[in-house]
N, C-alpha and C positions, 0 to 999 in steps of 0.2 A: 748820538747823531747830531745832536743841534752842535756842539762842540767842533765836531766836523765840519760843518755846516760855516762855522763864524769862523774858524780855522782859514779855510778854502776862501772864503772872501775876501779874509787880510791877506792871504798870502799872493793872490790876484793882484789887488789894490796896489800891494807893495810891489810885485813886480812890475804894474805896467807904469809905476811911477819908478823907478829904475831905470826902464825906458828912459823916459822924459828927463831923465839927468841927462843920459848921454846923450840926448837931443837936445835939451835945455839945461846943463850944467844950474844954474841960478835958482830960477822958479823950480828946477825939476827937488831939489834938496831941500827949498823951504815948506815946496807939498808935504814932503817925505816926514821935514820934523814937524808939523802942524797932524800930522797924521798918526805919526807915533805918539805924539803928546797925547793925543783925544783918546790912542788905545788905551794909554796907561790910566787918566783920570777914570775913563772906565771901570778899569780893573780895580782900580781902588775904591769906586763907587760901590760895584755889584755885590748883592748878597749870596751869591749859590757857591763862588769857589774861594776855599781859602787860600788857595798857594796863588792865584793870582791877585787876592787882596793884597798879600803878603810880599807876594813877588810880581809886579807889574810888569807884564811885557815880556823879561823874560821865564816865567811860570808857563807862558804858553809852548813850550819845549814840551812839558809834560804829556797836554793834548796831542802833540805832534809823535811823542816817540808810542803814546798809545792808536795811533792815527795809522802809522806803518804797519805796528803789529805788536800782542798780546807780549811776545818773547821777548824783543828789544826796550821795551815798557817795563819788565820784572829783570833783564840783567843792569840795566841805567838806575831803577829806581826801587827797587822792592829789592828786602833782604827782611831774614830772619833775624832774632836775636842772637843766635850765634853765627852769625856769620852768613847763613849759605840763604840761596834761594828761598822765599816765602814758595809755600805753595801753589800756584794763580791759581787752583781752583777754589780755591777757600777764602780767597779774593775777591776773586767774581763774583762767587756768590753771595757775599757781604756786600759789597754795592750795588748790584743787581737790586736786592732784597732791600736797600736802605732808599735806593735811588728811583725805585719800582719801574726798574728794567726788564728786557724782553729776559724771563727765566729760562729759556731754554739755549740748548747748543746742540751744535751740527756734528755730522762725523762720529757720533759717538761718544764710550770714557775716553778721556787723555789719560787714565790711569793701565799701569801693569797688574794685569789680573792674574799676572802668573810671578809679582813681589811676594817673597814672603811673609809680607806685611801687609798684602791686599785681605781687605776684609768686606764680607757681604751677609745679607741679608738674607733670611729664606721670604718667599712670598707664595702666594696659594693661588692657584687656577681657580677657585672662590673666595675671591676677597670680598670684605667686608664691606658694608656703607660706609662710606665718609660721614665722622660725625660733623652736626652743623655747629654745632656750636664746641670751644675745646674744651675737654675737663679740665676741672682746679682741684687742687690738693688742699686739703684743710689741713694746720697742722697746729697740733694741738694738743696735747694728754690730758691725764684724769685729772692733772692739778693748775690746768692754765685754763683763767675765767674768762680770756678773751684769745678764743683760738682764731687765725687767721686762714683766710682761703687763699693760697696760691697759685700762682699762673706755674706753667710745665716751664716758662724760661724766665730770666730775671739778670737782673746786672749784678753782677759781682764784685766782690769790695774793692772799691779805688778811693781813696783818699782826695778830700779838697788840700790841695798843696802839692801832689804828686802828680793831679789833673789841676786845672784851670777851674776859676771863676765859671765861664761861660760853659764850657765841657760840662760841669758838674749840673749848672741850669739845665742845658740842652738835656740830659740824658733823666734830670728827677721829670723835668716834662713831659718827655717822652713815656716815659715810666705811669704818668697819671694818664695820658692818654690811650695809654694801651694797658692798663689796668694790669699792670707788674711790677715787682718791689724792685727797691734800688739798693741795695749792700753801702751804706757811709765810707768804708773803709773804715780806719782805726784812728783817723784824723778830727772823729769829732765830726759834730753837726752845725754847718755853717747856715750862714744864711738865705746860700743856695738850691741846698737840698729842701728848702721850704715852697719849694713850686706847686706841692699841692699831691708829688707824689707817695707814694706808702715809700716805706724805710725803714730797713732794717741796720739798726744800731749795732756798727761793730764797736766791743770795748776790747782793744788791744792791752798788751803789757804796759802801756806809758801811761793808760785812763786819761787820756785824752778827752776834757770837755766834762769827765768827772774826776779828777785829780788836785790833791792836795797840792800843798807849795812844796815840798819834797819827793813828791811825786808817788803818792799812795794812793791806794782807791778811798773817794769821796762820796758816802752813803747819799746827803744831801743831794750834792750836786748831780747825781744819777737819777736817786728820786722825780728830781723836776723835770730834767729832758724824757726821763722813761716814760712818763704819763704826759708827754704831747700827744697828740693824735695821730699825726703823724707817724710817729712810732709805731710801727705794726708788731716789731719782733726785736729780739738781742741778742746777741751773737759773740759771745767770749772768744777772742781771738789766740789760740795757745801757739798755734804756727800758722804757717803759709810755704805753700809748695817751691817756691822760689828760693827761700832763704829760711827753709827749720832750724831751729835753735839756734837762731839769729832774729835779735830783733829788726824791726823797721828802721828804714832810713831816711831821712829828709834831708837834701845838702842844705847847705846854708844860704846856695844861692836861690832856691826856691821858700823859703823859709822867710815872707816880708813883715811886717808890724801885725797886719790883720789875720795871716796862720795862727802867728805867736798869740796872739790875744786866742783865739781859739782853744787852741791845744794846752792853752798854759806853760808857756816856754818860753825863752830870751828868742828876739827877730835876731834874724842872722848869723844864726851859728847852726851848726850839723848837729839833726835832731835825731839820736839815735834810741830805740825804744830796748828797755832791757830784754835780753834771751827769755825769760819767765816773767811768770806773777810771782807778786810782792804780797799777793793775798792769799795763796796756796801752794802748797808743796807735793802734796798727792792728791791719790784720786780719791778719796776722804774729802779734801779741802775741798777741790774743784765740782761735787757736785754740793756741797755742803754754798760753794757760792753761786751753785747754780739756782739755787733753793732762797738763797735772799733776792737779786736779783729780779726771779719772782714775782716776790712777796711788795720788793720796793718797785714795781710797773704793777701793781696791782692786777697779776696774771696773765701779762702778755706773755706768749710761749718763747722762753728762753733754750739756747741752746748752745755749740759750741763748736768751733771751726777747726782742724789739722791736719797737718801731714804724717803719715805712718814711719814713725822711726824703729823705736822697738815696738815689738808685736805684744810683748807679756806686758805693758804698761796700757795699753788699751785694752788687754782684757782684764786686769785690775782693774778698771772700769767698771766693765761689765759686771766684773765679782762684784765691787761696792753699790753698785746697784740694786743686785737683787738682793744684798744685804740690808740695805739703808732705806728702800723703794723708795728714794730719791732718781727722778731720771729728767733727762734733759728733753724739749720738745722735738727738738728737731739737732741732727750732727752731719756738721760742713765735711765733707771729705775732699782733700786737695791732694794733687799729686806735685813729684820734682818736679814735671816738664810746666809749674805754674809760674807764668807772666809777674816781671815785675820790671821798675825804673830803673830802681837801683840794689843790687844784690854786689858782696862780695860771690868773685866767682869760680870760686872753691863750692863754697855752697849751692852755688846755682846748677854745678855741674855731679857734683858727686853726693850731696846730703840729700836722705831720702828717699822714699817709697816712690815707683810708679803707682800713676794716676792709676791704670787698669786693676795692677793687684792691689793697693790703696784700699779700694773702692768694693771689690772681692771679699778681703778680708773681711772689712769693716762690717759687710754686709753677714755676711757668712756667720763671725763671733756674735752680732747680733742676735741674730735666729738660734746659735748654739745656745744662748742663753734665757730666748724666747722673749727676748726685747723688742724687736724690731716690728712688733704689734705696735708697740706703745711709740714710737720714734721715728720720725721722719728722716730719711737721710739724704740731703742736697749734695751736690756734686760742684765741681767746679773748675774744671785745669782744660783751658785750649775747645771749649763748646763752639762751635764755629754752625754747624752745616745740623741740620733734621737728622741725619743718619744721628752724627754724634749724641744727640736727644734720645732715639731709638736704641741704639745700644745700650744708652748708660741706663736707662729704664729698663732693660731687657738685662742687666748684669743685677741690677735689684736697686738702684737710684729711685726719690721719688719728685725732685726735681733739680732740675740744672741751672745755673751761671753761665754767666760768660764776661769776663773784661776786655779780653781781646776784639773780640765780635764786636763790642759795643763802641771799641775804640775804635775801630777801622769803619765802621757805621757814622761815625762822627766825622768822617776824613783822615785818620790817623796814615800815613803813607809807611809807617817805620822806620822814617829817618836817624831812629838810634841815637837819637839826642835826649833822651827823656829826662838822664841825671845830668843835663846841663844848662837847662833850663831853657833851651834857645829849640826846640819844637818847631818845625816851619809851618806846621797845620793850627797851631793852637792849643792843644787838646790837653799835654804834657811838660805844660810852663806857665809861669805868673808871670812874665815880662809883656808889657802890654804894648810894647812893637806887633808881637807876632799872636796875642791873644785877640785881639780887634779883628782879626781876620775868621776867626770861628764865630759866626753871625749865629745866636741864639735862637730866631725866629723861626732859621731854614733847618738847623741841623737838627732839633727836637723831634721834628717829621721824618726825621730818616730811621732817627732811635726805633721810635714807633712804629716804622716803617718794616726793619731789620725785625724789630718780634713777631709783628702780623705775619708775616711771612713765612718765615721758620716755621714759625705754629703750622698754618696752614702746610708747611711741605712736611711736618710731622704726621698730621692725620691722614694726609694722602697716603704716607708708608704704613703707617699703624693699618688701616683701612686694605692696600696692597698683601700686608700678613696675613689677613685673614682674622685679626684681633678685631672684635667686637668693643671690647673696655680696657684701658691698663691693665686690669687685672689679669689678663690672657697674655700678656708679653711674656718672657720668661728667655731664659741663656739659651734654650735649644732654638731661638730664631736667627741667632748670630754665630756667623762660621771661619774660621781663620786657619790659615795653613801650616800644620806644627809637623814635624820629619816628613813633606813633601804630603802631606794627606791631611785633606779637608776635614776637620774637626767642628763639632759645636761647641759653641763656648761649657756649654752642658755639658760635653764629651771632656772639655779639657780640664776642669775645673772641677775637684768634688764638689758638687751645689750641696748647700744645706739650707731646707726651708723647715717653714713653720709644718 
């Protein structure tokens, strides 16, 4: 509204000095550029928008094509990573909830409830209390001396180098204000992520921040960062839904002196992380280094992040677990349809498990093997909306991520510039033309913003079900439509619990 508001008055102004040209040709054009001048030192003044930091004068298009209408706003300016329309409801409600706008809307869903992809909720003619306050998940097993308590939503791994300086401030901020961890990425811990929030350390393939000079894991250099305080948790990065068995990418163009000091890498060259670890071969190794790890964080709850490629290689897992009773605290589960910068896009399109059955599986061989007492399973591909929260707890998640959400909470527009370094929000570039423009002060509040809110439209739904506790979620609350007949996730899926 205020946006409207200051819109409507330039556009007044400017008009009736229009006028005044064709009335006064001279003075009427010197109003015009004294007037235009004061709008733009503005815009580059103010701290709430970045595209008009960024783009003076003419950034106010944006307000304007949002000013007409929701539609002409998303075909001019929103777009998916592949190409097509962003959803605007999963838009909406990412600023809405960042920007603590009016949460409701008129008219009804905009959704097809007769898609066969429409998915819903059961709710009870006796729904529950709303709790006041939200559960947190501890996550923790019999061999971690400092188990942590987790929020139900949390930021998901984004790299300092793949984000921005200020992006990375704004959202560890955010993150301590609203008392939820913040995922490093696999870029190492800068001096960003030291705002005060909890952190969970990802160690990717390249050991980034604990890596030798040829690039092997660094027992030393782990030791020290794993026992900051900081450090809540650690997170071995084997995939990521975007790009499995494909390491990370960092172009060269984002890649300045102060990454490279980081990460342990030459500035300016394309920083590619190998396909695997260099410290394990099987599922032997990988919990065998889940188990130093550990030992070298003096019991912070370690754990491990993936995408489901073959099926019989996570359940060797499992087998080596209840062989070795080595287990990990907590396991990341990522689907294909997971958000990245930069992905070869062969892999982004074709490698990899859906997030849904991913996440089924994981949970399911879990329980077959009577693990999933001991283990926490986080979630993390496209978490946008409270529904998504509800479900993936309801499919057997015990908490959720989100990068996307967290990005577009910062301003992220998806101008699909991210591997070129040139970002017009800021969010998704180190070039500090367009990084000056994500004001740290303002967007930290939105981060914060964007969780408080969630949350709160989670316990509304949880409450709506008729669930008293987490514990009463379960598959048969959620229902999806398979050969034209409403099914429960229950119905569709052999469930296997404890």
């Amino acid at each position: 509204m205020k946006e409207a508001i200051r819109f409507t008055i330039i556009a007044l102004l400017v008009f009736a000095i229009l006028i005044s040209i064709i009335l006064w040709p001279l003075p009427g054009f010197i109003v015009l550029a004294v007037l235009l001048g004061l709008i733009g030192l503005y815009d580059l003044i103010q701290k709430k928008h970045t595209i008009l930091r960024n783009y003076p004068l003419i950034g106010h298009m944006r307000f304007l094509l949002e000013m007409i209408g929701p539609e002409l706003h998303q075909y001019f300016v929103e777009s998916d990573t592949d190409g097509k329309p962003i959803d605007r409801n999963h838009r909406s409600y990412i600023y809405e909830r960042a920007k603590e706008q009016s949460q409701t809307h008129p008219f009804g869903t905009e959704l097809n409830v007769y898609d066969d992809n429409y998915e819903w909720m059961q709710h009870s003619i006796y729904p529950a209390r709303k709790m006041e306050t939200p559960p947190r998940v501890v996550i923790g097993g019999k061999d971690c001396k400092q188990p942590y308590s987790a929020s139900l939503f949390n930021i998901s791994a984004m790299s300092y180098g793949a984000l921005s300086k200020n992006a990375i401030q704004a959202l560890n901020l955010g993150a301590k204000a609203g008392n939820f961890f913040h995922d490093t990425g696999e870029g190492g811990i800068s001096e960003y992520h030291l705002q005060g929030g909890d952190l969970v350390w990802e160690i990717g393939t390249g050991y980034f921040g604990c890596r030798t000079a040829d690039g092997h894991f660094d027992a030393e250099k782990f030791k020290e960062k794993a026992n900051w305080e900081q450090v809540k948790m650690v997170e071995i990065k084997i995939s990521q839904g975007a790009k499995p068995g494909h390491g990370g990418v960092l172009p060269a163009a984002k890649n300045n002196e102060e990454i490279a000091e980081i990460r342990g890498v030459k500035p300016h060259t394309d920083v590619l992380s190998p396909p695997g670890h260099s410290t394990f071969n099987d599922a032997g190794g990988l919990l065998h280094f889940v188990e130093q790890l550990r030992k070298l964080s003096n019991g912070k709850p370690v754990g491990f992040k993936l995408a489901i490629g073959s099926k019989q290689e996570f359940v060797e897992i499992c087998e080596r677990m209840v062989q070795t009773g080595i287990k990990p605290d907590f396991i990341t589960v990522d689907g294909a349809e997971g958000g990245t910068g930069a992905a070869p896009i062969d892999f982004s399109n074709y490698v990899g498990m859906p997030w849904e059955d991913a996440l089924i599986f994981v949970v399911d061989t879990l329980n077959r093997y009577n693990l999933k007492k001991d283990i926490k399973v986080i979630t993390a591909t496209k978490i946008f909306t409270a529904f998504d929260i509800f479900k993936a707890l309801c499919i057997g998640a015990d908490v959720c991520n989100s990068a996307r959400g967290m990005m577009l909470a910062l301003g992220c527009i998806q101008a699909l510039k991210c591997n070129t370094n040139e970002c017009p929000t800021g969010v998704a570039t180190n070039n500090p033309k367009f990084v000056r423009g994500l004001v740290v002060s303002e967007k930290w509040k939105r981060v914060r913003n964007y969780h408080k809110n969630i949350v709160e439209d989670f316990l509304e739904l949880l409450a709506a079900s008729g669930c008293n506790s987490l514990e009463e979620m379960n598959r048969g609350l959620i229902f999806k439509k398979v050969n034209k007949q409403w099914l429960s996730y229950a119905e569709k899926y052999n469930t296997i619990q404890n």
